[in-house]
N, C-alpha and C positions, 0 to 999 in steps of 0.2 A: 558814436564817438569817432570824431577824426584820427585819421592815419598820415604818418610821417610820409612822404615818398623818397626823401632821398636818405636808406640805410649806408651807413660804415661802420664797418666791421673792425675788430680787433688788429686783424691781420692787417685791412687797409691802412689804421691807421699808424701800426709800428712799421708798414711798406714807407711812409711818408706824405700821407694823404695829404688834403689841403688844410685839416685842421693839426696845429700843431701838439707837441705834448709839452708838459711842462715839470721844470720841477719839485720836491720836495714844497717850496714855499708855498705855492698856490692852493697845490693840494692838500696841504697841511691844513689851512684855512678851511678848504671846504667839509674836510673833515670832521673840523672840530665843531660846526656850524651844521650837520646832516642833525634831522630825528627822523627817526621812523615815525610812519602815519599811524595813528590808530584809528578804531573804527566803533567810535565814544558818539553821544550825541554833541550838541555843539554849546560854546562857553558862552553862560548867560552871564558874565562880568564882563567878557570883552577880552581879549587879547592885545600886546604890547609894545613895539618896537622903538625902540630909543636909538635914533642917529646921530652921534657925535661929531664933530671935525675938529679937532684942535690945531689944523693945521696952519699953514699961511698963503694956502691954495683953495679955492671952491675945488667944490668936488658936485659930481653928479650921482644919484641915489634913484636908484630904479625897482620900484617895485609892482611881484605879478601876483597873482594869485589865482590858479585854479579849481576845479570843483570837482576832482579826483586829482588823487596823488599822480605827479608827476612821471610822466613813462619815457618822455622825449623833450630835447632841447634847442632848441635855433639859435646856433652861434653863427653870429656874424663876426668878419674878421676886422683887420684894421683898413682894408682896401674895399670894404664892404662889400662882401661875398657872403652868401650866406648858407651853412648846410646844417640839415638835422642829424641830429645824435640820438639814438634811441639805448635805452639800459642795457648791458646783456649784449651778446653777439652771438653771430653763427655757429662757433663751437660749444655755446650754451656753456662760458665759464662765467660760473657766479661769482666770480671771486675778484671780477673786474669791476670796479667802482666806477662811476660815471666822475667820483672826484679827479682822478687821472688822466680825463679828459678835456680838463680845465689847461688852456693855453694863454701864453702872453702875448698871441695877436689878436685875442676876443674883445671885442669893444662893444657886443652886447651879447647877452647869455637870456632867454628867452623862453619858457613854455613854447612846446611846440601846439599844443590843441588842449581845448577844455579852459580855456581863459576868461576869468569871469571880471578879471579888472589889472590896468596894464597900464601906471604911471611913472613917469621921470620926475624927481625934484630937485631942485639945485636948493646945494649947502653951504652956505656962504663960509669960509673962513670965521674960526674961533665959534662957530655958533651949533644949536642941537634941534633938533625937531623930535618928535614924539608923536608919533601914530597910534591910534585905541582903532584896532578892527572888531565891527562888531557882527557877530551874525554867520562868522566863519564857517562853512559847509563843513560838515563830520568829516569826509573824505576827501576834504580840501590840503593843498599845498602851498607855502607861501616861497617866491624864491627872490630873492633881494641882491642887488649888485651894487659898487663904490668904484666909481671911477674920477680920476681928475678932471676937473672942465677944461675943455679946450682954447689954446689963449687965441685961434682964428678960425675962421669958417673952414679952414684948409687942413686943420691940423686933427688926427684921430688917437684919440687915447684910448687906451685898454684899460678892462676893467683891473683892479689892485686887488678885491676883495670880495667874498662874496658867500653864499649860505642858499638854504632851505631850510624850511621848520614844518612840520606837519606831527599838529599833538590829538589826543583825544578829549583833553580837556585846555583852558586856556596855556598860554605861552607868555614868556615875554625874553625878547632878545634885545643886547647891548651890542650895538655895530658903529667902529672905528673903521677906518682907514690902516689902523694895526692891529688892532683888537676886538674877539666877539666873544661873548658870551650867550647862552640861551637856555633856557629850563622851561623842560615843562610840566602843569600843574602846579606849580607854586612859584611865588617871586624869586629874582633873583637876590642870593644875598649883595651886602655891599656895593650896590649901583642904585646912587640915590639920580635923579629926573634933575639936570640945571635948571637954575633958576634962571627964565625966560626964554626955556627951550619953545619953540615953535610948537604949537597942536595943530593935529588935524586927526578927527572924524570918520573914520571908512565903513558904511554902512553896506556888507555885501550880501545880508539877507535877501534880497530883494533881487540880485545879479546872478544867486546861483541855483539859479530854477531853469 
């Protein structure tokens, strides 16, 4: 298993390091969008991600997925710099959430190691896509971002939104640009699939060997 090289620590970064903090908003999100891994064999239905946009902006949609739960993170900034985040710090307080760590100059949030598949898909305005992952690693982690697309080659957006899921049996998560939902082991209620939401297919049996 690969290792992060470059640690920040708690300390570093309430000093002012280069990655910033954020507030309430972001973290709030990540929050609400965290599961804990379990260590279940893997969902022979598939698992589910439903992308909405209802906005009147493309947005960009990234998603990773590793084949151990996630221990570290490669944020890159909006001047595209990029440093790892690992869980947990040097004074060994559990009590610091990696959600806290989520800043508004990240323009992408990344697995640091263990990556077994790692795409961007643009969301066109008013439109949904729908992802069926099949084959998901027992001790796999999925981490997903939403960000605006940019209106020129010059221009860098930060991510709005964003999540982790990591279940013992299948999942399925509902991800806006405002709003997420996610449950696992059984559907979500009340989030019915639009009609002429995009599909796509992820077969990662095969990727996490």
């Amino acid at each position: 298993m690969g290792h992060p090289t470059n640690y920040l620590s708690r300390r570093q970064l309430l000093a002012g390091g280069t990655v910033l903090l954020t507030g309430a908003i972001a973290s709030g999100v990540a929050q609400r969008t965290t599961s804990s891994t379990g260590g279940g064999s893997q969902s022979a239905t598939g698992s589910q991600l439903l992308v909405e946009n209802p906005t009147e902006q493309p947005h960009q949609f990234s998603l990773s997925v590793s084949n151990r739960p996630i221990s570290a993170y490669r944020i890159t900034s909006r001047d595209g710099k990029t440093e790892t985040i690992e869980l947990g710090n040097e004074d060994g307080d559990e009590d610091f959430p990696f959600p806290v760590l989520m800043q508004a100059e990240a323009r992408a949030i990344k697995p640091a190691s263990n990556v077994i598949f790692d795409r961007e898909y643009s969301i066109p305005p008013d439109s949904a896509h729908s992802f069926l992952l099949e084959g998901m690693p027992e001790q796999g982690e999925l981490l997903y971002t939403l960000r605006e697309s940019p209106k020129s080659a010059d221009e860098a957006t930060v991510v709005e939104s964003w999540g982790t899921m990591g279940c013992d049996s299948r999942f399925e998560v509902y991800f806006t640009p405002s709003e997420t939902r996610s449950s696992c082991g059984s559907p979500l209620p009340d989030v019915d699939e639009p009609r002429g939401a995009k599909q796509h297919t992820i077969e990662l049996q095969g990727a996490s060997q």
